[in-house]
Residue, then its C-alpha position, 0 to 999 in steps of 0.5 A: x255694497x259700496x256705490x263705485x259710481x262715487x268715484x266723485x260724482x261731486x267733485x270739481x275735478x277727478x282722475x282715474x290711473x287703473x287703466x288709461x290715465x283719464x281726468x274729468x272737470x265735472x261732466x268733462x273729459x279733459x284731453x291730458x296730451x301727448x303720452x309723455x305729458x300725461x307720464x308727468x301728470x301721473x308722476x305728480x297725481x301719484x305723490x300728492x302733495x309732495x314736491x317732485x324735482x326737476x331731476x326725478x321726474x327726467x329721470x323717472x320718465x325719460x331712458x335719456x335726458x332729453x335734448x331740451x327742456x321740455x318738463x316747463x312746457x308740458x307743465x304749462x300745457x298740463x295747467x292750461x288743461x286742468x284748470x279750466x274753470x279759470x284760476x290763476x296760475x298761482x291756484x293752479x292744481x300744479x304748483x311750482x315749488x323751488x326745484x321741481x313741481x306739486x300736485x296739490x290734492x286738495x278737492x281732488x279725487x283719484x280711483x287709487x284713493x277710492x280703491x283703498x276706501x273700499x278695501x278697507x271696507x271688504x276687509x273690514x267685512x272678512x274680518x267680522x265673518x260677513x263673507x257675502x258682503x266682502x265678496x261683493x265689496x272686493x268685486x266693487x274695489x276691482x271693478x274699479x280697474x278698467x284695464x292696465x294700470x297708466x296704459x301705454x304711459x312710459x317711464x321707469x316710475x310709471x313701469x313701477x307703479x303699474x307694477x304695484x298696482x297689478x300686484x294690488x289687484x291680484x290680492x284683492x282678487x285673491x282675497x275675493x275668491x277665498x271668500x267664495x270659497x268659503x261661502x261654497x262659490x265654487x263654480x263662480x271661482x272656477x270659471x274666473x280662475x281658469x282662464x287666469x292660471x293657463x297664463x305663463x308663468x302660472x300664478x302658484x297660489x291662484x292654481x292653489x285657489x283653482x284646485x280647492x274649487x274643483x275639489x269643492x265641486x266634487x272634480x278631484x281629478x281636474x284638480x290634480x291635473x291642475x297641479x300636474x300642469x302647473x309642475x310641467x310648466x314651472x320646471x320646463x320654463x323656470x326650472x324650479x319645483x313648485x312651493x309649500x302652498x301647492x304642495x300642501x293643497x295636492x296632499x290634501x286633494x289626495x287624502x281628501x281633507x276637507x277641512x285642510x282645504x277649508x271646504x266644508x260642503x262638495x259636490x258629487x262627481x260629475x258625469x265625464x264626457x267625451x272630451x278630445x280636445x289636444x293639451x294647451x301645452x302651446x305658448x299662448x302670449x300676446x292674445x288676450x284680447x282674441x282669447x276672451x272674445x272666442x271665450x264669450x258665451x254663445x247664443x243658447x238657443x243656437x248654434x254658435x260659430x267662431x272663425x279664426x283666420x290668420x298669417x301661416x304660423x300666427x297661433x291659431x290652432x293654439x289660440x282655438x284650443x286654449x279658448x275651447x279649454x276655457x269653454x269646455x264646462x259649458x258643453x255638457x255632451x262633449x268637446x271634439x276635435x278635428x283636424x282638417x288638414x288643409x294646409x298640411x304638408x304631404x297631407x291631402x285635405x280632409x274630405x267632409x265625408x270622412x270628417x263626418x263618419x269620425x263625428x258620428x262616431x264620437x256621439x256614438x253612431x256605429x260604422x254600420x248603420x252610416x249611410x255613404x252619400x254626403x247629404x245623408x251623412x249630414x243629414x244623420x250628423x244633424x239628427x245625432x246632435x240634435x239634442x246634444x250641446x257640443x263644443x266642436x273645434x274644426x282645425x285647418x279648414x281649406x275652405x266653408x264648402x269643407x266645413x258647412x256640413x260638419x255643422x252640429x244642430x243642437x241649439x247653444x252648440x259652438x263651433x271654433x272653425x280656424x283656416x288660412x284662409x278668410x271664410x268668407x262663405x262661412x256664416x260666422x258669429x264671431x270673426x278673428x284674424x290674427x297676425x304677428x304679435x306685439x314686440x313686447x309679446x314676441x320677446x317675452x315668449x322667447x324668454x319663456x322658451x329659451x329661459x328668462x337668464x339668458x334672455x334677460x342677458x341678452x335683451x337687445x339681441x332678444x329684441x332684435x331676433x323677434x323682429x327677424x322672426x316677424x314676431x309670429x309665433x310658429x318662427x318664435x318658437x323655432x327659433x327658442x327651440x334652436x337656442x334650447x337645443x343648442x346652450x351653447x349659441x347666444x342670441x346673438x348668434x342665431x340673430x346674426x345667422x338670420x341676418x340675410x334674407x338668403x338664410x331667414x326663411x332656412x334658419x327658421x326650420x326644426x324637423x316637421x316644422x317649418x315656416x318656409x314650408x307653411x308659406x310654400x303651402x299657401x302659395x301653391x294653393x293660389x291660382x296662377x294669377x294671384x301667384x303672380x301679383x304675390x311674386x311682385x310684391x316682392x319688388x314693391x319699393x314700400x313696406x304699405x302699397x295700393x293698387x295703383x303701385x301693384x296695377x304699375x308692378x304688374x301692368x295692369x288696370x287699378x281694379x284688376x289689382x285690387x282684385x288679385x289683392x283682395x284674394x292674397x288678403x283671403x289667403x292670409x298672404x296679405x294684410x289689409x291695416x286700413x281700407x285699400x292699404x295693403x302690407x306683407x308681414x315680415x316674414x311672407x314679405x322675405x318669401x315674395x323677395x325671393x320669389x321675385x329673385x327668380x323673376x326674369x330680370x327683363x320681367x323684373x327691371x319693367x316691373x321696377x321701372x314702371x312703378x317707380x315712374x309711377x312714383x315721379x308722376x305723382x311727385x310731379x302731379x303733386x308740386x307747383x314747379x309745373x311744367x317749367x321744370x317737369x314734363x307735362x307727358x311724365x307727370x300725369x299718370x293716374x293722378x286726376x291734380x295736385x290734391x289727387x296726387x299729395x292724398x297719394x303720397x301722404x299715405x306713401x309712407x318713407x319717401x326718402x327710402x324710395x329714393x333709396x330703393x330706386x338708387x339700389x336697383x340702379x334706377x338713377x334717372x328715377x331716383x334723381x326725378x323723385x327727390x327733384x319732385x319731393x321737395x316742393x311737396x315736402x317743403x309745404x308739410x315743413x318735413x325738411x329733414x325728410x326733404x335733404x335727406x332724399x336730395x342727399x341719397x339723389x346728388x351723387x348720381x346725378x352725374x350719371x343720370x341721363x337727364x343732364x339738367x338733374x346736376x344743377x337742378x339737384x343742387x337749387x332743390x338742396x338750396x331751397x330745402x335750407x332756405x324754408x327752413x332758415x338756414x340761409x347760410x347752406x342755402x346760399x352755397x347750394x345756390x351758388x352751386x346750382x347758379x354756376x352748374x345751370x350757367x356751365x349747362x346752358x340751363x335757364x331754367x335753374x339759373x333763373x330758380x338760382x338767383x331767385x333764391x340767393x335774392x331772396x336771401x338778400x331780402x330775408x336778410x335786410x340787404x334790399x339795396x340788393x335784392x331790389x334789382x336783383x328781383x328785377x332780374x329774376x322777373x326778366x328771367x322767369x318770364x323768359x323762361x316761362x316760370x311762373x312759379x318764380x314769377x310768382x315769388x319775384x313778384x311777391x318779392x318786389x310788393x314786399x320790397x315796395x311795402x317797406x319803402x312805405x309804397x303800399x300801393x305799389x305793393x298791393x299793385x305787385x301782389x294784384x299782378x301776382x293774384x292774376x297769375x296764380x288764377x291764370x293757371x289755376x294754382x290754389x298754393x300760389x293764390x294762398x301765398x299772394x292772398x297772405x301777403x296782399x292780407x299782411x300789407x293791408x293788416x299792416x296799414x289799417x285795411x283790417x276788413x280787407x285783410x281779414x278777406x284775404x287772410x280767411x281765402x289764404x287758410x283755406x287755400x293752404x289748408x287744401x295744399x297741406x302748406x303748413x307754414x303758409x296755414x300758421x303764417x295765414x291763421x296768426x295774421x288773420x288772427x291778428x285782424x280779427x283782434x282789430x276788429x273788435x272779434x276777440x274769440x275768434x282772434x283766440x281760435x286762429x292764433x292757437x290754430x296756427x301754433x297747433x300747426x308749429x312742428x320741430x322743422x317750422x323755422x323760430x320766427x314764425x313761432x316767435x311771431x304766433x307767440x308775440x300776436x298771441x301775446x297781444x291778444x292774451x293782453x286785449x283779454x286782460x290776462x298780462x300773465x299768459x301773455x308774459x310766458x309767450x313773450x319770455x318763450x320768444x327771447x329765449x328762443x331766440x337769444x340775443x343775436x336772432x330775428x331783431x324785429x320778433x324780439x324787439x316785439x316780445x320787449x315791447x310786450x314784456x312792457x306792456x305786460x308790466x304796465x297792465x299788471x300795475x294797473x291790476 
């Protein structure tokens, strides 16, 4: 055998792409990035030392070119992660070659290149007759997979290459078991090829190789049955017979030619047991992980139990089933099947009595001799097993009281137990839960029903009726049957059919099968209280939610409505992704709205109202603003503080959409006093799109909002939405806006806000002859109208005006006062920005001990109120007086954290100016060349007409880089 340990235990720096794309320098794993980077990795690793172009790999791994010119940086990231022992670019694993990019191989190693050594060798060893080492030496190339090819990586080139990988390994894998075969294998070859050919399509030559081993193992029956499914499956699902090779080996089975077969040496027959398990003609797709755990082996010196629990119509009966085929040949006294019924429609649930007496009977206890109590029945059902090893598959479980007493007692016995319900009194082994299947799954299965040409004409429509069927697996193939009943029906047109909530649940009907019905059936099951917590779900204004926005729906405390949630989640009504997160799958999600269509509508619009007030609590609660522009009675709720109510909403999920759902149910007043709330909350993450777009949904009804204020109000938040973002000439207009709304209204509060922005516009844009009496202003009105937040930022404003007159003292005198203020009332945000800018002034003249100070208590201040900029803005300064201090690794760690803390939203100057300080400190270290591309990144970034003072700097650096160079 060859030693698969080797994939280069000796080398300095190797990669696997069977599977994960993964790199190691010596014993190191190395972080490849984002996927998209990783996919520029692979499309280089897999062409060695051939030069790639710019366009090929655009074109090979984006559907679309993308807005910018992103290949530069994920190569120079890529460099930066691969060659961490120090070489110079030049020495770089990835060169730059005229037009494009060269992954040089040389001292290297890639799994691809082992796997080929090894093929070499099995095939060597077939060849010369030495079967035994084949097999083993095919089974160490394969072992050399450890999962999909360049997992999850996108791209047309990667898609192909996954694609010849997987077909190579299903011929190393064919070769192996021919040779099994050979050498009489035959139950090692029928236990991995079973389990392979219930896949759809089914592979024809691995059912061929199937058939040969079960004939070889005197199982000529289950060989023929073999081919009967297969020829089923081909001529439902692709319309084609099956080929030569099939054909053949069927002839050979019935005339029974072992030579033709290439057997030379079978088995008797073996002894046939009872077996009643149904057909595995149900599309399993999208569950090999739940299939291969349910096909594990068992305890054999125990009973063993399995549990499958799940969504009505997630595919658990058809899951079970298909796992129970697999097992089958491990359980020599049989495998039996019951269906519990306990969620069939017009069908009561079985009684344990009477499953028990149809157990006794199938291990062959007469009708006579059953005695009539449960407890003796049980007790005779566990005497009867006891020295049996069945396989027992327990379908529709209502409950564990239902299935306790049916379980068998002899040792290594299985039991496959499948229910709606999560059995928690149940003692498992083994716990399943499933829900709706992956898209990819879900489109792939419809074209498996309705026929791969038409879907294949049809793809997006395909993906989009997958989507409205929730993709779950009973309405997917519902919905294919319609399509296959009806030819003449497009995609599309079932689609657009189920379109409107009123008709999805309707559409996904065909004769006894029903999603409606499934869904009816688990909600009648539920007590009175849990059908009504499951009835307001349907109003909950997010697709995830809690128990504080379902204790707000149903008016109730926070523990109560976790406890109704937790049994909807026991009910399969409910998923729970994430501990105390709760979501409705799609489909269930459409039955809840309708539910609560029916609600009466005082009852609905109390509900609505109450939790979308819970909503402006914690935007409130989760702001600066404070009470000068916020209610204190409105904004507390069940939020304890700002840090309380910004955890609440990071887990919210689409705030915008929110708003928009509170402006549908005519909620204006909400609606407007949600985005008024976001905005400071959003500003500090740097999600501004997300910011404009709630204040865009919210201003048109402020006109109509009873709260008059909203109108200006509305207007300053748009304004300072633009302004953190840079976009002073918008901002400008929204002030303005807001500045004659709040005068005409009387409102001193947002004409104060107003003219703090159009100032500080003035002072962002260099006309201090402006801004200078106009924070006088500003200050005047804040503290008449008792903002501090504004007086905050005005003071602020004068220290810095104070500092570039070269008025350090005054400056500093300014931020102290500002520093009072923030600790007067407890805010840690506007502590952080005073520290920040106290810390830059003493930075800037020399005080680099007291800035550091500054600067250290500002990271963690911004970082405790998910401030992000303020986070970057306070790490590259620090950053930079760590430098001055003589600390250059840790001026290193601040500088990349802040650049890590660089979204798409942060505005270029601030990256400009991480990158010129983190130049300087790439020059401090002597590395002029790293240094060079983050002063190249700033004039290129911000062209010839952007922030003059960060490209004045990136100059200055690009000389500074010239001079260190020749000094080299």
């Amino acid at each position: 055998m060859i030693d698969d340990g080797g994939i280069m235990s000796d080398s300095r720096l190797r990669f696997e792409v069977l599977g994960p794309l993964r790199a190691w320098h010596g014993e190191k794993r190395l972080d490849l990035g984002p996927v998209r980077q990783q996919a520029v990795l692979a499309a280089l690793l897999l062409r060695p030392d051939v030069t790639v172009s710019h366009y090929e790999l655009t074109d090979g791994l984006w559907e679309k070119p993308p807005e910018s010119n992103v290949l530069p940086v994920y190569v120079r990231r890529l460099r930066q992660c691969l060659d961490t022992s120090g070489e110079k670019p030049r020495d770089s694993v990835i060169v730059s070659d005229r037009g494009g990019y060269r992954f040089a191989s040389g001292g290297v190693r890639l799994d691809v290149a082992r796997l080929e050594e090894v093929a070499v060798v099995a095939a060597a060893a077939e060849e010369s007759g030495d079967l035994v080492t084949a097999v083993n030496t095919f089974a160490d190339a394969l072992r050399l997979f450890h999962g999909e090819p360049l997992t999850g990586l996108p791209g047309a080139f990667v898609q192909g290459e996954r694609r010849r990988l997987e077909e190579r390994r299903l011929l190393l894998l064919r070769r192996k078991l021919r040779a099994q075969l050979k050498l009489g294998r035959f139950d090692e070859v029928i236990g991995e090829l079973s389990a392979l050919v219930s896949a759809d399509p089914p592979s024809e030559p691995l059912a061929a190789l199937l058939m040969r081993a079960l004939y070889g193992g005197g199982r000529q029956a289950e060989a023929l049955e073999v081919f009967t499914d297969v020829r089923e499956r081909l001529v439902e699902q692709l319309g084609v017979e099956p080929g030569e090779e099939l054909r053949q080996v069927q002839e050979a089975v019935l005339r029974g030619d072992d030579a033709q077969l290439g057997v030379t040496q079978r088995r008797e027959t073996t002894r046939r047991v009872r077996n009643e398990l149904p057909a595995t003609n149900g599309e399993l797709v999208g569950r090999d992980r739940e299939l291969a755990l349910l096909a594990e082996e068992g305890d054999p010196e125990a009973v063993s139990v399995d549990a499958v629990d799940g969504v009505p119509g997630a595919g658990k009966t058809t899951l079970a089933v298909r796992a129970a085929h697999r097992l089958r040949e491990s359980y020599p006294d049989g495998a039996l099947f019951v269906n519990l019924h306990g969620y069939t429609e017009g069908r009561e649930p079985v009684t344990p009595e009477r499953a028990l007496r149809r157990l006794l009977r199938a291990v062959g206890v007469e009708d006579g001799v059953m005695p009539d109590d449960l407890d003796e029945l049980a007790a005779s059902w566990r005497a009867a097993t006891a020295n049996l090893r069945l396989l027992l598959v327990l379908d529709n479980a209502e409950s564990a009281g239902q299935v306790r007493p049916l379980l068998p007692s002899g040792p290594g016995s299985r039991v496959l137990v499948t229910s709606r319900r999560r059995l928690s009194g149940l003692d498992a082994d083994r716990r399943v839960s499933l829900g709706a299947l992956g898209l990819e799954a879900a489109e792939k299965l419809l074209g498996r029903i309705v026929g791969a040409p038409r879907a294949e004409g049809e793809r997006f429509a395909v993906r989009a009726l997958a989507g409205l069927c929730g993709r779950l697996p009973l309405a997917l193939r519902i919905a294919g049957a319609r399509l296959q009943n009806r030819p003449m029906w497009t995609f599309k047109d079932l689609v657009d059919r189920m379109s409107d909530d009123e008709r999805r649940l309707g559409e996904l009907t065909a004769e006894d099968r029903s999603v409606e019905v499934a869904l009816r059936l688990s909600y009648e099951q539920l007590r009175p209280a849990e059908q009504t917590a499951f009835s307001v779900l349907g109003l909950t204004p997010t697709p995830e939610f809690d128990r504080l926005s379902v204790a707000a729906l149903l008016d109730c405390s926070p523990a109560e409505a976790e406890r109704r949630l937790e049994s909807l989640v026991d009910a399969s009504l409910v998923q729970e992704p994430a501990s105390g997160r709760y979501r409705l799958h799609d489909l269930v999600a459409v039955y809840a709205r309708r539910l609560a269509g029916e609600m009466p509508e005082e009852a609905a619009g109390a509900a609505r109202e109450r939790v979308y007030g819970l909503y402006v609590s914690a935007v409130r609660r989760a702001s600066e603003w404070g009470v000068a522009r916020f209610p204190v009675e409105s904004g507390r709720g069940p939020f304890s503080g700002q840090r309380d109510a910004s955890a609440w909403l990071d887990a919210a999920g689409d705030l915008p959409d929110v708003v928009t759902q509170a402006a549908e149910a005519g909620l204006d007043d909400l609606a407007c006093s949600i985005a008024e709330g976001l905005v400071d909350y959003l500003a500090r993450q740097q999600r501004y799109h997300e910011c404009r777009t709630a204040l865009q949904v919210a201003l048109p009804l402020a006109e109509r909002a009873e709260d008059e204020r909203l109108i200006s109000s509305l207007r300053f938040c748009l304004g300072y939405a633009y302004a953190m973002q840079g976009q002073l000439d918008r901002a400008r207009g929204w002030f303005d806006d807001a500045l004659r709304a709040g005068q005409a209204s009387g409102d001193r509060g947002v004409e104060a806000r107003a003219l703090g922005g159009l100032t500080m516009a003035d002072l962002i844009e260099g006309h201090h002859e402006r801004a200078i009496p106009g924070m006088g202003r500003v200050m005047v009105l804040a503290e008449e109208v008792g903002d501090s937040w504004l007086a905050e930022r005005a003071l602020s404003a004068l220290g810095y005006l104070a500092y570039l007159r070269g008025e350090h003292e005054d400056a500093l005198t300014h931020l102290a006062r500002a520093r009072d203020l923030g600790e007067e009332i407890g805010s840690p945000g506007m502590l952080a920005r005073v520290l920040c800018h106290s810390g830059t002034v003493r930075l800037e003249i020399g005080r680099f001990a007291e800035a550091a100070l500054d600067l250290r208590r500002s990271v963690e201040l911004a970082e405790e109120t998910t401030d992000g900029l303020l986070t970057a803005t306070s790490l590259v300064r620090l950053g930079a007086a760590e430098l001055e201090l003589g600390n250059l690794d840790a001026a290193f760690e601040l500088q990349r954290r802040a650049l890590t803390a660089v979204t798409e939203e942060t505005i270029v100057g601030m990256e400009s100016e991480i990158r010129n300080r983190l130049g300087r400190t790439h020059l401090a270290a002597g590395d002029p060349v790293a240094a060079r591309e983050h002063f190249e990144w700033v004039l290129t970034a911000i062209g010839s007409d952007g922030d003059s003072q960060q490209r004045a700097l990136a100059l200055e650096g690009l000389d500074l880089t010239r001079q260190s160079a020749r000094r080299r």
